[in-house]
N, C-alpha and C positions, 0 to 999 in steps of 0.2 A: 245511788239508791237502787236495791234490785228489790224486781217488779216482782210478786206474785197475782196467783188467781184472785188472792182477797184485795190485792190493794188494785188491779186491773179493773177487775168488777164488770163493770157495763162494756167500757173499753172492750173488752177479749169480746165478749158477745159481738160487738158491732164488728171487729177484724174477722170473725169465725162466718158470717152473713158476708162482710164484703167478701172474702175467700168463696163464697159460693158464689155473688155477681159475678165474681172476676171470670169463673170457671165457664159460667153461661157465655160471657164475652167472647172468651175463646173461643168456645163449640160455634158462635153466631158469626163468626168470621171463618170458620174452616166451614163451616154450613153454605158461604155465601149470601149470609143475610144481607140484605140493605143496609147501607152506612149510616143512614139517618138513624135506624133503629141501633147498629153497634152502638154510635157515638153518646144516643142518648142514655142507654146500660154504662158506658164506658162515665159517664158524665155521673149517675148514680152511686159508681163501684168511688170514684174519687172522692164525692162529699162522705160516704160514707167511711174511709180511710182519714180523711181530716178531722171527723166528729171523734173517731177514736181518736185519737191523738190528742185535742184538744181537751177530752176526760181523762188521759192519761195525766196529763197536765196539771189539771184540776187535782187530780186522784194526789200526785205527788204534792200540792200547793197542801192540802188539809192534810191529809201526812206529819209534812214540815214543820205546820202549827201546831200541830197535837204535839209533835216533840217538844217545840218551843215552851210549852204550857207547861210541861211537864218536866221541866227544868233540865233537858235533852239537850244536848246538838242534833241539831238537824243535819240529817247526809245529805243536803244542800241550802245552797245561800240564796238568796233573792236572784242574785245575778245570774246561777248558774240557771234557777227556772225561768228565769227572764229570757235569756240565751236559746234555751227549748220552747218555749212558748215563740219565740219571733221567729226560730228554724220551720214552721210549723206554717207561719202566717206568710 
């Protein structure tokens, strides 16, 4: 299944935000910040990396059914988002 902007959606937003955490992270470690304060940015950039994924996920799951409905093969099976969804977990 390839990904666009439409079927990404929210996903992209949330990767394009963590991409800015991450960048912060960087500067606060070449900065010498405090580790408590890296770790807990670094802690933020992570769930925010998981939530995308976990809508990419989603995004592909309703995808899938709308083709199912619409008397489509779906470019994937239960198993293979099954397989992405547990990569993820």
């Amino acid at each position: 299944m390839r990904l666009n902007e439409a079927l990404a959606g929210d996903a992209l937003n949330r990767l394009k935000r963590a991409q800015g955490q991450l960048a912060s992270v960087i500067s606060m470690i070449e900065e010498g910040e405090e580790c408590e304060k890296v770790l807990t940015q670094l802690a933020a950039v992570s769930k925010a990396l998981d939530r995308a994924g976990f809508k990419l996920v989603a995004s592909g799951l309703r995808h899938c059914q709308r083709a199912r409905e619409r008397g489509e093969q779906p470019p994937m099976n239960e198993d293979e988002l099954e397989k992405l969804f547990l990569a993820l977990a």
